[in-house]
C-alpha positions as CSV (number, residue, x, y, z in Angstrom):
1,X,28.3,-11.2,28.7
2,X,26.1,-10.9,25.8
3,X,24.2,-7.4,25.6
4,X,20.5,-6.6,23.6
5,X,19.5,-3.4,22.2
6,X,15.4,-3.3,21.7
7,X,14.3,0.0,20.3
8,X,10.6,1.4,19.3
9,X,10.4,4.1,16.5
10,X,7.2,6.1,16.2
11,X,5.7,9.2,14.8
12,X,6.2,10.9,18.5
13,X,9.0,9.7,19.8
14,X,11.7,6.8,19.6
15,X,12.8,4.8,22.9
16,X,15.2,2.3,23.3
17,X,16.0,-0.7,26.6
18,X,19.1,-2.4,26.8
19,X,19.4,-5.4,28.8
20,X,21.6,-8.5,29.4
21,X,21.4,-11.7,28.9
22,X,19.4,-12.7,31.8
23,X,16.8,-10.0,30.8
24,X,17.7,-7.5,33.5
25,X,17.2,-3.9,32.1
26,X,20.2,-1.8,32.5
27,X,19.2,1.4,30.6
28,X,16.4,2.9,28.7
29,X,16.4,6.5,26.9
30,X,14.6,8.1,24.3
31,X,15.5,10.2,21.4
32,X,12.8,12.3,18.7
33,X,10.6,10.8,16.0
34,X,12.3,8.2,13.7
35,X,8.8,7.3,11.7
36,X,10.9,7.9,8.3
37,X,7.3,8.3,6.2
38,X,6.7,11.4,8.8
39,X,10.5,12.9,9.6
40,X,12.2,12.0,6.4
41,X,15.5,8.8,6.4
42,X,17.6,11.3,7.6
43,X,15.7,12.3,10.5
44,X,15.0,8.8,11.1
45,X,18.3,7.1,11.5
46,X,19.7,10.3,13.6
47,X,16.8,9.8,16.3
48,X,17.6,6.0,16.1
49,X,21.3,6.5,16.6
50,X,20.7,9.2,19.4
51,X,18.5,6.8,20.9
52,X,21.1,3.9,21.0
53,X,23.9,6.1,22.1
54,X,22.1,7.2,25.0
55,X,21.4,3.9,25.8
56,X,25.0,2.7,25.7
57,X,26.2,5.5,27.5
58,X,23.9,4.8,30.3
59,X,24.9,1.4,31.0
60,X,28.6,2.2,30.7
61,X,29.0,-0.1,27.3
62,X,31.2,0.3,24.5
63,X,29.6,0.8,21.1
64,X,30.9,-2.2,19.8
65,X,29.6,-4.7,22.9
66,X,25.7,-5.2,21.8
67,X,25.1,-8.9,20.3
68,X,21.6,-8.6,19.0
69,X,19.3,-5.4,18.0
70,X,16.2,-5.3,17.5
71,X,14.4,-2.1,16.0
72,X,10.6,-1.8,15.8
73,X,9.8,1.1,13.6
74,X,6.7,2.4,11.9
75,X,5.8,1.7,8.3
76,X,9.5,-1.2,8.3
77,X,7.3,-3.7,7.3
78,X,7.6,-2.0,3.6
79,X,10.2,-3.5,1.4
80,X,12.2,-0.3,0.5
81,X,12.2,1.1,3.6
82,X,13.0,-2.7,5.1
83,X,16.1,-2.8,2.5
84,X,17.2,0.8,3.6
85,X,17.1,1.0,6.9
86,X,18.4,-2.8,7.7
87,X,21.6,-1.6,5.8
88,X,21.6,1.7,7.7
89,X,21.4,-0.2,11.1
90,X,23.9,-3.1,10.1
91,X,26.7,-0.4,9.9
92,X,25.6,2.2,12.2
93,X,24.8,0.2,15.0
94,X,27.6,-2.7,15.4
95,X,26.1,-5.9,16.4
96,X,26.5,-10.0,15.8
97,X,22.9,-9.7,14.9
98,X,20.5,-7.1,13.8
99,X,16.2,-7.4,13.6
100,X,14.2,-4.6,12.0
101,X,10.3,-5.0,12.6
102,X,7.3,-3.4,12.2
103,X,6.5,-0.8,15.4
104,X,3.3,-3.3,15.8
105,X,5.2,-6.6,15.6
106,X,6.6,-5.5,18.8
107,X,4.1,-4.5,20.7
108,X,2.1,-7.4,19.9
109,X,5.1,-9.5,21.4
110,X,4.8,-7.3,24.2
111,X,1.5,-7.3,24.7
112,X,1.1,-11.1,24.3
113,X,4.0,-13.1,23.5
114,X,4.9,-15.3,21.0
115,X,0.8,-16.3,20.8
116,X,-1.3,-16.2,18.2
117,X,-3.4,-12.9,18.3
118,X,-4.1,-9.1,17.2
119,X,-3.1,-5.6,18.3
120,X,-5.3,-2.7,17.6
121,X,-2.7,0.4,17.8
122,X,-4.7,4.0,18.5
123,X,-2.1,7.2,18.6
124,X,-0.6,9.9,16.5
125,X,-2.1,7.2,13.8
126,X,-4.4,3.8,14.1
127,X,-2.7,0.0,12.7
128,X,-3.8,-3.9,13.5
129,X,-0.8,-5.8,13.2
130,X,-2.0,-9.8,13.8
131,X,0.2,-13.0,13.8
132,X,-0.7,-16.4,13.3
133,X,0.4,-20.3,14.9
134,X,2.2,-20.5,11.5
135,X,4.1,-17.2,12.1
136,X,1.9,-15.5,9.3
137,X,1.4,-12.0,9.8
138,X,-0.9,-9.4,8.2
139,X,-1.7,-5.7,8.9
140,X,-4.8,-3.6,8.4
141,X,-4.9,-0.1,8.6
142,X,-1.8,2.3,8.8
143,X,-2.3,3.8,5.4
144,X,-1.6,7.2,7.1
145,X,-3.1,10.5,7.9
146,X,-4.2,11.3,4.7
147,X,-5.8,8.5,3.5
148,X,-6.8,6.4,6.3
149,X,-5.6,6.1,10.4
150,X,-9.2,5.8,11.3
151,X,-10.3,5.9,15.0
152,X,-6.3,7.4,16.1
153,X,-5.6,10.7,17.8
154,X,-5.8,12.1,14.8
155,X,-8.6,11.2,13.2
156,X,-10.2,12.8,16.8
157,X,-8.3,16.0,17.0
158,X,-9.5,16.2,12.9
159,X,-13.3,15.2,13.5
160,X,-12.8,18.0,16.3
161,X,-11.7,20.9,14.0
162,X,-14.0,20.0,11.6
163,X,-17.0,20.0,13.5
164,X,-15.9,23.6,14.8
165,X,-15.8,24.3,11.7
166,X,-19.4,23.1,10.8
167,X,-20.9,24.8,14.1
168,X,-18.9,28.5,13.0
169,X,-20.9,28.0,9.6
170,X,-23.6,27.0,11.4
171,X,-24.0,23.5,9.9
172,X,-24.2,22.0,13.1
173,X,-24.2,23.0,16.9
174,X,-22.1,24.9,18.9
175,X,-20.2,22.3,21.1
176,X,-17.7,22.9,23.9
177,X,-14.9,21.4,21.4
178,X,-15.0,25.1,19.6
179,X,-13.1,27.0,22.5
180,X,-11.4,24.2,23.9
181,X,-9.4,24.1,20.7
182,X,-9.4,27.8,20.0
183,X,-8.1,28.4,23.5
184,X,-5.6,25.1,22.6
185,X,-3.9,26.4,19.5
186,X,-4.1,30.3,20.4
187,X,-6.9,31.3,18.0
188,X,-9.2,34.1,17.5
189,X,-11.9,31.6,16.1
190,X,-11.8,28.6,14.7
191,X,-11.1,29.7,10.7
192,X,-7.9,30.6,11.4
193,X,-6.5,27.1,11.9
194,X,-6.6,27.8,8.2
195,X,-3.9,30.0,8.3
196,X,-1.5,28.0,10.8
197,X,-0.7,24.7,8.7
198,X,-0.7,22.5,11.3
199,X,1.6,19.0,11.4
200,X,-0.6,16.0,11.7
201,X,1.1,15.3,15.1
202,X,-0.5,19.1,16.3
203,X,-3.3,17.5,14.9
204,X,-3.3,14.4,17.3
205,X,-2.3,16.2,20.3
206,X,-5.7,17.7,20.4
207,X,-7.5,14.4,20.7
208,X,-7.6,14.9,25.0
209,X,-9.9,17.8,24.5
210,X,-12.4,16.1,22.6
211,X,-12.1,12.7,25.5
212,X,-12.1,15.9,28.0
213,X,-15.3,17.3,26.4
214,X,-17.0,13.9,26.5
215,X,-16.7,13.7,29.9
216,X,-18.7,17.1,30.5
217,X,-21.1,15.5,28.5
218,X,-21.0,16.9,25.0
219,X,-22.7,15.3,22.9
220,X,-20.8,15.5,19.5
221,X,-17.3,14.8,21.3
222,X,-19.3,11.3,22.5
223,X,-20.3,10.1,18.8
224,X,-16.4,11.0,18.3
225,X,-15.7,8.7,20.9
226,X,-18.1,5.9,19.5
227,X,-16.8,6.8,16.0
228,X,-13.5,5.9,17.1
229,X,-14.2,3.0,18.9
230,X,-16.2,1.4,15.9
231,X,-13.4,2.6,13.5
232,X,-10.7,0.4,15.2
233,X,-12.9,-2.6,16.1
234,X,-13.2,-2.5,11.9
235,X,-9.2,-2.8,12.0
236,X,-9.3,-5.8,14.2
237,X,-12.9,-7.4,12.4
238,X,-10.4,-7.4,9.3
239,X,-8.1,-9.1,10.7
240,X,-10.1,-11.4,12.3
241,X,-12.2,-12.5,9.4
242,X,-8.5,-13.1,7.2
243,X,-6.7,-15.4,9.5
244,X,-10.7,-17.1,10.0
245,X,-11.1,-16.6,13.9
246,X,-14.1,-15.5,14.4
247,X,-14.9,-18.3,16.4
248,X,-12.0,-18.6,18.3
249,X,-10.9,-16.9,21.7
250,X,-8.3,-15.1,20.5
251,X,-6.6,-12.2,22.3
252,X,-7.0,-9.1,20.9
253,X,-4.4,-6.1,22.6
254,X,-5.4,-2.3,22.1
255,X,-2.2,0.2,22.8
256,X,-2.0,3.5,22.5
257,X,-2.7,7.1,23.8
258,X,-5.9,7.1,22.7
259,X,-7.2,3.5,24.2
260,X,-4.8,4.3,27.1
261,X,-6.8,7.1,28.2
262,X,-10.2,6.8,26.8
263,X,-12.7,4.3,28.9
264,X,-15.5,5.2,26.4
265,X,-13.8,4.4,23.4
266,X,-12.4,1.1,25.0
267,X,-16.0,0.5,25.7
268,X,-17.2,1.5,22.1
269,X,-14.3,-0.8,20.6
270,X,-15.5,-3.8,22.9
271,X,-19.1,-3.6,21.7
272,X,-18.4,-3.3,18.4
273,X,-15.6,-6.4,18.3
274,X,-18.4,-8.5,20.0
275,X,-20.5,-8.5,17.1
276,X,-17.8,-10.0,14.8
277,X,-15.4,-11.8,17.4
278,X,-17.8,-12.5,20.3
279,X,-14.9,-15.0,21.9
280,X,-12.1,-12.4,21.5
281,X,-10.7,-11.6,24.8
282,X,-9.4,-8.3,25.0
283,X,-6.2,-7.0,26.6
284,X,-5.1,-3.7,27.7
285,X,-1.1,-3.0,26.6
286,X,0.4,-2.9,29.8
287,X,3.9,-2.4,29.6
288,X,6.0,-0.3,27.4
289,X,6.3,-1.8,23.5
290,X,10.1,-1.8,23.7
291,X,9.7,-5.0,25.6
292,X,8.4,-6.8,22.8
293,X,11.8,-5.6,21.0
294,X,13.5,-7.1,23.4
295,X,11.8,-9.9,23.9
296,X,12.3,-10.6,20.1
297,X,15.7,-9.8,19.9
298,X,17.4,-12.1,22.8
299,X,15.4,-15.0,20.9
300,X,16.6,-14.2,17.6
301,X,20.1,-14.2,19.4
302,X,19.3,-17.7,21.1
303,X,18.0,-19.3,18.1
304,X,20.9,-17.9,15.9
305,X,23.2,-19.2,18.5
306,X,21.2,-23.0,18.4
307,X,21.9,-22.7,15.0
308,X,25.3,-22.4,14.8
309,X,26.0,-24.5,17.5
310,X,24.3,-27.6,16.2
């Protein structure tokens, strides 16, 4: 019986679902971070293999019994890091086939099939990934923490420092943000994150204090919210305007922590897309990304097969 391995690779965490051929799920673990741009190759491929392992091990499989894999891993759509990895995988993870996407491509398959559309990602870092009728895809976004993820986790938990920052020089007000992440990260005051470099995933992890702050009604931790709402509508406008849909009702996904647990920046993204993409019809990721890998990898496996077989 033919065996898929699907497997998601992010900045936080890598998981993996290994099913059969009639699409039954028979094991799903997780391993560390396997973004290579943020853990290093090295890191990478030992998170992916852990990942797999696990996997296997679960379902009671042999190394060798997998007949398709399909990895979905941040910043893969790159050509060196395509070229790499793909001959990393090929030999470190026996299969009859092997698919290495981009961490987006497969939670746009998850999120909405093989149809034409966009997805707006919002977590440890903020990417529109959209596909086409013709199969052409195009990204926007994802230039990472230093020079772009606009409207991710964080871009919050950043804003949020900063605007401690601001209120401790007394450049702007005091807001409930400054002991939530004082209390967060173990501070005296807020100048002494200067002093404890943090990672920018430390960084992101503080984006629930400023939704939390919102809540109670804080002002500055709202326009954060709005920011970040309008910030990743941008992604998807971009998008939209390339592939010339702006008058077309074309699903639009959002995935992520920070859409996953924000209503106000979900609302903030929706009001802002309408102005550029009034037909879009937005859709909340419901189910986990590593779907879409395996979605994508038991059809490469059935159209490989066709192939051959004709």
């Amino acid at each position: 019986m033919p065996y898929f391995l699907g497997m998601d690779g992010g900045g936080t965490r890598t998981a993996a679902a290994l099913a059969d051929e009639r699409g039954r799920v028979l094991a799903q673990a997780e391993a560390g971070p396997s973004n290579p741009h943020k853990v290093g190759f090295e890191a990478a491929q030992r998170e992916l293999l852990r990942a797999a392992r696990r996997a296997l091990r679960q379902a009671r499989l042999r190394p060798r019994a997998l007949d398709a894999v399909c990895v979905g891993l941040a910043g893969a759509d790159r050509p060196s890091v395509h070229r790499r990895l793909l001959a990393w995988l090929r030999q470190s993870i026996p299969a009859r086939f092997h698919l290495l996407t981009s961490d987006a491509a497969i939670a746009l398959e998850a999120a909405i099939g093989d149809s034409p559309g966009i997805i707006v990602i919002s977590g440890t870092g903020s990417i529109a990934y959209g596909r086409n009728e013709n199969g052409r895809a195009l990204r926007s976004g994802g230039w990472g923490a230093l020079f772009d993820d606009t409207g991710s986790g964080y871009d919050l938990g950043r804003k949020a420092i900063a605007s401690a920052l601001r209120a401790f020089d007394g450049r702007g007000p005091h807001t409930r943000l400054d002991a939530k992440i004082c209390r967060a990260l173990g501070l005296r005051d807020v100048t002494d994150v200067l002093l404890r470099p943090l990672a920018p995933r430390e960084i992101a992890a503080l984006f629930p204090l400023v939704l939390e702050a919102a809540r109670e009604g804080d002002s500055v931790a709202r326009e954060l919210c709005e920011q970040s709402g309008q910030q990743l509508a941008e992604l998807a406008l971009a998008l939209v305007r390339r592939f010339g849909w702006r008058r077309r009702a074309v699903p639009i996904a959002c995935a992520g922590g920070v859409f996953q647990a924000s209503l106000s920046v979900r609302r903030s993204f929706a009001r802002h897309l309408g102005s550029g993409a009034p037909r879009a019809r937005i859709v909340l990721l419901r189910k986990p990304a590593v779907q879409g890998a395996l979605a994508l990898v038991r059809a490469l496996a059935a159209d490989r097969l066709e192939i051959q077989n004709s």
